[in-house]
NUSEKOL-171052 format. One line per 2 residues: number of its first residue (from 0); their letters; for each residue z negated, x, y negated of C-alpha. Coordinates in steps of 0.25 Angstrom, whole numbers. Layout:
BEGIN
NUM	a	Z:X:Y | ...
end
This chain:
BEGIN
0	xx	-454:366:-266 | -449:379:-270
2	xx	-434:373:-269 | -439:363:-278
4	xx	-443:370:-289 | -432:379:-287
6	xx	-422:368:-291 | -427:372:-307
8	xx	-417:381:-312 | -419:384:-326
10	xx	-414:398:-333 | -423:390:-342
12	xx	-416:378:-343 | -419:383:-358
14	xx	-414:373:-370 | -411:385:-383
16	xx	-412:375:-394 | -409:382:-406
18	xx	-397:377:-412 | -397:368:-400
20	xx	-393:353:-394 | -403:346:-403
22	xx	-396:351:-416 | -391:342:-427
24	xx	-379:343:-437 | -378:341:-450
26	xx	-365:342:-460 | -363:342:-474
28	xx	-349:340:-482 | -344:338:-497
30	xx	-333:341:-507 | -328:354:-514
32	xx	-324:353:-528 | -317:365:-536
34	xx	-320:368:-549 | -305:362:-555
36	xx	-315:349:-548 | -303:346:-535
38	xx	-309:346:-522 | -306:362:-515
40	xx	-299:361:-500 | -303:372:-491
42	xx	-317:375:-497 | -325:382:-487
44	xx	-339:378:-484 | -350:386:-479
46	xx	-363:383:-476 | -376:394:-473
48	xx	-388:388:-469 | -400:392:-477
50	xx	-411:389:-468 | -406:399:-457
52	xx	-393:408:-458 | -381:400:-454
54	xx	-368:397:-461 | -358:386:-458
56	xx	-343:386:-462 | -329:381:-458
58	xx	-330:368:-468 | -319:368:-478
60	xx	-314:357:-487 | -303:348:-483
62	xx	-290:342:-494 | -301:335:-500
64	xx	-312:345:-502 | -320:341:-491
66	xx	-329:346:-482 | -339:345:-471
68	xx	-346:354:-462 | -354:348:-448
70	xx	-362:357:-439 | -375:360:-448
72	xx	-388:361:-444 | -393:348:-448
74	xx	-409:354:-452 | -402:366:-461
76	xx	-401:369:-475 | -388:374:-481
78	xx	-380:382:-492 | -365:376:-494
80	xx	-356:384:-500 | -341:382:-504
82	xx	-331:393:-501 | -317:393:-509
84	xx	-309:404:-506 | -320:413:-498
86	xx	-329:412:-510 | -341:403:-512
88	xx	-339:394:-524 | -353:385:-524
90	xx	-364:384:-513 | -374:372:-512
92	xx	-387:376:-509 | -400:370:-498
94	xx	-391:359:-493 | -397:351:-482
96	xx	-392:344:-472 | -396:333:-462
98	xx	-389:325:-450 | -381:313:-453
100	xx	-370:313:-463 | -365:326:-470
102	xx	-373:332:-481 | -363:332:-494
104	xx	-363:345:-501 | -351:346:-511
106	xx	-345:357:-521 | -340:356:-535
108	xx	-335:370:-540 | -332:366:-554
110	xx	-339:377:-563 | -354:372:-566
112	xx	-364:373:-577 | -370:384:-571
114	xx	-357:392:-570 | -356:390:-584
116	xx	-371:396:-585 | -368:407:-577
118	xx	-357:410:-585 | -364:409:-597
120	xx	-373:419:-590 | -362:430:-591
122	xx	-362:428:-605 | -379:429:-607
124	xx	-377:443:-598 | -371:452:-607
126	xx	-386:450:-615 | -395:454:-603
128	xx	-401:466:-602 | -398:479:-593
130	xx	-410:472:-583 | -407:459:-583
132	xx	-392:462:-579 | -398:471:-569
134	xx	-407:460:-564 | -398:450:-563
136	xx	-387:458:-554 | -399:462:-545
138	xx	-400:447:-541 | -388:446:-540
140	xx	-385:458:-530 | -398:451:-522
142	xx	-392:437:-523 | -378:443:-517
144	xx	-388:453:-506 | -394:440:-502
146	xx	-381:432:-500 | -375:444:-491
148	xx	-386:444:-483 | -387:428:-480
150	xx	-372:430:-477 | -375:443:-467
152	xx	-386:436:-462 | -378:424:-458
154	xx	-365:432:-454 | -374:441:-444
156	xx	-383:428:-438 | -368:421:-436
158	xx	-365:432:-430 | -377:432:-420
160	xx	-374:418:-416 | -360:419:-412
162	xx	-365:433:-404 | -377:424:-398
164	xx	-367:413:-393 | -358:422:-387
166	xx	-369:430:-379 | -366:444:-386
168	xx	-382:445:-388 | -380:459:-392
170	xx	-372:456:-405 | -380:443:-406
172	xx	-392:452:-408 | -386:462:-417
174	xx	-383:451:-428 | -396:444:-428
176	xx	-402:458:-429 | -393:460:-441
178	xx	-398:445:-445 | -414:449:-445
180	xx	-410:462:-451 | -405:454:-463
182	xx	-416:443:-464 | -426:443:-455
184	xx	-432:430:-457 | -420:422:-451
186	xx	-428:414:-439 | -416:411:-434
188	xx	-410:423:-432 | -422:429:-424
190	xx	-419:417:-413 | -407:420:-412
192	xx	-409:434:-409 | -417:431:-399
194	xx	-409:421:-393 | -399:433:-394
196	xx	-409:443:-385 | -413:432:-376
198	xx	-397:431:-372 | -397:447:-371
200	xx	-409:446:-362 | -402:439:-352
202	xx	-391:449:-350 | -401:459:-349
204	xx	-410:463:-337 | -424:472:-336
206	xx	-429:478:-349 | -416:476:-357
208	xx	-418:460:-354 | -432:463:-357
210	xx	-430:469:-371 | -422:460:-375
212	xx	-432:447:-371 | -441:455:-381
214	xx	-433:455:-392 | -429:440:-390
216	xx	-443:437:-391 | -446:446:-402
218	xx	-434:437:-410 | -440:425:-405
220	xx	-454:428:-411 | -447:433:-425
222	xx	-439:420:-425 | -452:412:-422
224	xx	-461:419:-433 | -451:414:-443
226	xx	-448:399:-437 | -459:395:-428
228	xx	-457:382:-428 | -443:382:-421
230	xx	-444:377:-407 | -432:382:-402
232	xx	-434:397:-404 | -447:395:-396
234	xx	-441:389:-385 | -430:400:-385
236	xx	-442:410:-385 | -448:405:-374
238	xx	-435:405:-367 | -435:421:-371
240	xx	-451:421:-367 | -447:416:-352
242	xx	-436:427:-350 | -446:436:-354
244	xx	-455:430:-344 | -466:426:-354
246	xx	-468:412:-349 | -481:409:-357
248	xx	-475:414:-370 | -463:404:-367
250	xx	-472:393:-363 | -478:393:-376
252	xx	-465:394:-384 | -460:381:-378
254	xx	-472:375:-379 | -471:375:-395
256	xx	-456:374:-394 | -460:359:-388
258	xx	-471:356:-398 | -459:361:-409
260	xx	-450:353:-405 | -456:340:-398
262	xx	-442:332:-395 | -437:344:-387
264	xx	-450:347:-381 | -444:342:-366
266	xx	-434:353:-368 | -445:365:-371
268	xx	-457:359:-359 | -444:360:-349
270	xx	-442:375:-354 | -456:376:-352
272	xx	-456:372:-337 | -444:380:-336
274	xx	-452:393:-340 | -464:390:-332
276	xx	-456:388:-319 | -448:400:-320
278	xx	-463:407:-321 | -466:400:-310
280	xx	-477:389:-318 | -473:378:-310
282	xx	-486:370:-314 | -483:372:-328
284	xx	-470:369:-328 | -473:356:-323
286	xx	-481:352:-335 | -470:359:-343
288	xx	-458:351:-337 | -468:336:-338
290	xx	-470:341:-354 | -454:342:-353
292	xx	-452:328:-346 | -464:321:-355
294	xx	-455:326:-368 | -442:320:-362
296	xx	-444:312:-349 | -429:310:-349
298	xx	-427:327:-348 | -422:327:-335
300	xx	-423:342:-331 | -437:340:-333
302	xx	-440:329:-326 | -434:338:-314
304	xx	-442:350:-317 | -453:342:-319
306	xx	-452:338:-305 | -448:352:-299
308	xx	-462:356:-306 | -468:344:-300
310	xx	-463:349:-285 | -472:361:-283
312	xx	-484:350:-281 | -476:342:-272
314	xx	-484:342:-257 | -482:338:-245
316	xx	-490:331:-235 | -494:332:-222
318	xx	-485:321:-216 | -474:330:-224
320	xx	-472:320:-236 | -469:328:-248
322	xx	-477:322:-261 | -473:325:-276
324	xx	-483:327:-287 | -483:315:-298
326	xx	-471:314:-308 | -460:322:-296
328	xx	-454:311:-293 | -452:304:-305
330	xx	-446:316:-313 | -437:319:-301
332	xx	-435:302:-302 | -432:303:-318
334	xx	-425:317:-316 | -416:310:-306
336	xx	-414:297:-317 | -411:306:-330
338	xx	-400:315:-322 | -395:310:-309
340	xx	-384:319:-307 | -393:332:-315
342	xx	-395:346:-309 | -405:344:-302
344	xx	-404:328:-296 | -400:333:-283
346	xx	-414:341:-284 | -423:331:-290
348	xx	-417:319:-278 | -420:330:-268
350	xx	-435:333:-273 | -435:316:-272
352	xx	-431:316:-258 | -442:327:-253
354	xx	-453:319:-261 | -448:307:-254
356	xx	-446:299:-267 | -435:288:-265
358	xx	-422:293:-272 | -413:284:-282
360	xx	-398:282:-276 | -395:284:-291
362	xx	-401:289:-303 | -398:285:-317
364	xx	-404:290:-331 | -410:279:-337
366	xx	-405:286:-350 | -389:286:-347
368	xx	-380:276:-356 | -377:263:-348
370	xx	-362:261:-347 | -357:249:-357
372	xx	-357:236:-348 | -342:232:-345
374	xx	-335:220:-352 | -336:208:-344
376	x	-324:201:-338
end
């Protein structure tokens, strides 16, 4: 049976979900009127993200003083802002968005009552005291130090990303240090760093792989403090817990990701099983793997892990018959009708063949699209 349970091959098999496949976009568009009142071509747009950093650009308006921008986070909240000539002319506030058709979110730069205010205010100026000037410019210095440092912060957590996606975890690291440097309540960039040592852990072998485990981990646990509820850094932190070969920390941390996040709960329970057979906790894992298959019975992978669990209590008899525990052959049966042609059917027909089940000629999902029926002649 060893060649049996050899046939898992993992690496994990880990799913990172932040920012991952269950994602879902949003878009918002509108109009930009200049202050003669004519629609302005060529405005740019750009978006920041206010919940967490992030900024989005490259919408400008077209002939008719359109635009539109796709690709946003559908769960975020946003500041829009109109660019004419490099500088910003007008900026809209806490704007939500939500799947489904764009959110409107239009510019008028005629001059307003308030600018007529303000200026008014210049006026009012020359009666205020030597303080109250003074007050008024020291808010206004820490307006302008506020804004400089939402714009560093952003331009350095960008910068991590594009590090992070091309592998140069050294440089990936250096920014988000700069980024927790400037604000270090930003949950997200904590993650990311410790995505960041995670990837430099696998270069690295002995001590240095080993310090850098610890500091992912140490990330992980600041990024948790601040957003416990997030079910993917704790799936990410138990991928870093199992590297760091704390099986039982990791355990628990897909455990919750599962009760965080129920519909994906098949996805975490097959990580789980993962974890406890690269331990060597075959027994558990089968229970992980039937946790995984009872949350999607229609995951296929688990259905086979499941079954290559199940094969460390297959006997055999003394007339040489081999017997498979209860559930084998039907998740090697429903592993075969999910994904005939999968990675592992030529495994899951062989393990049929040697329990002596009778095997299908053909196998079918029961999920696939049926073909249209042809016209009749």
């Amino acid at each position: 049976m060893a060649k049996a349970r050899g046939l898992i091959s993992f690496g994990f098999c880990f799913l990172l979900f932040a920012g991952g496949a269950w994602a879902q976009i949003a878009a918002i568009e509108g109009d930009v009127k200049g202050p003669d009142g004519k629609l302005v071509q060529g405005a740019q747009i750009v978006i920041d993200r206010e919940d967490m950093k992030g900024t989005y650009k490259g919408a400008k308006t077209d002939k008719k003083g359109h635009y539109i921008y796709n690709g946003l986070p559908s769960t975020g909240t946003y500041t829009v802002s109109v660019l004419i000539d490099g500088q910003v002319k007008q900026h809209i506030d806490h704007v939500k968005v939500h799947m489904g058709d764009p959110v409107p979110v239009n510019f008028d730069l005629k001059p307003s009552a308030d600018a007529a205010t303000a200026a008014a205010a210049e006026n009012v100026d020359r009666s205020m005291s030597k303080e109250e000037k003074e007050a008024i410019e020291k808010r206004g210095k820490e307006n302008a130090a506020i804004i400089a440092k939402n714009k560093a912060l952003n331009d350095t957590f960008n910068a991590g990303k594009e590090a992070l996606a091309a592998k140069n975890y050294d440089a990936a690291i250096d920014a988000f240090q700069k980024g927790v440097q400037l604000d270090p309540n930003q949950h997200v960039i904590w993650a990311n760093m410790a995505d960041a040592y995670t990837g430099l852990a696998s270069t690295k072998t002995g001590a240095d792989q080993q310090a850098a485990l610890e500091k992912a981990l140490d990330a992980f646990q600041k990024a948790l403090a601040l957003k416990a509820d997030d079910p993917a850094y704790h799936n990410n932190y138990a991928l870093a817990l199992a590297r760091a070969k704390k099986f039982d920390e990791a355990q628990a941390e897909l455990n919750k990701a599962a009760q965080l996040d129920p519909p994906n709960a098949g996805r975490y329970y097959y990580n789980l099983g993962a974890l406890l057979v690269n331990s060597g906790q075959i027994p558990a894992s089968e229970a992980a793997f039937k946790k995984a298959i009872e949350a999607n019975p229609d995951y296929a992978d688990a259905q086979f892990q499941y079954a290559t669990a199940l094969s460390s209590r297959l006997t055999t008899g003394a007339d040489g018959k081999v017997t498979a525990p209860p559930g084998m052959q039907e998740a090697l049966e429903k592993y075969l009708a999910l994904a005939p042609t999968g990675q592992y059917a030529d495994a899951a027909k062989g393990m049929l063949q040697m329990i002596g089940a009778t095997i299908q000629t053909d196998y079918t999902n029961p999920n696939a699209k049926k073909p249209a029926p042809g016209k009749k002649r």
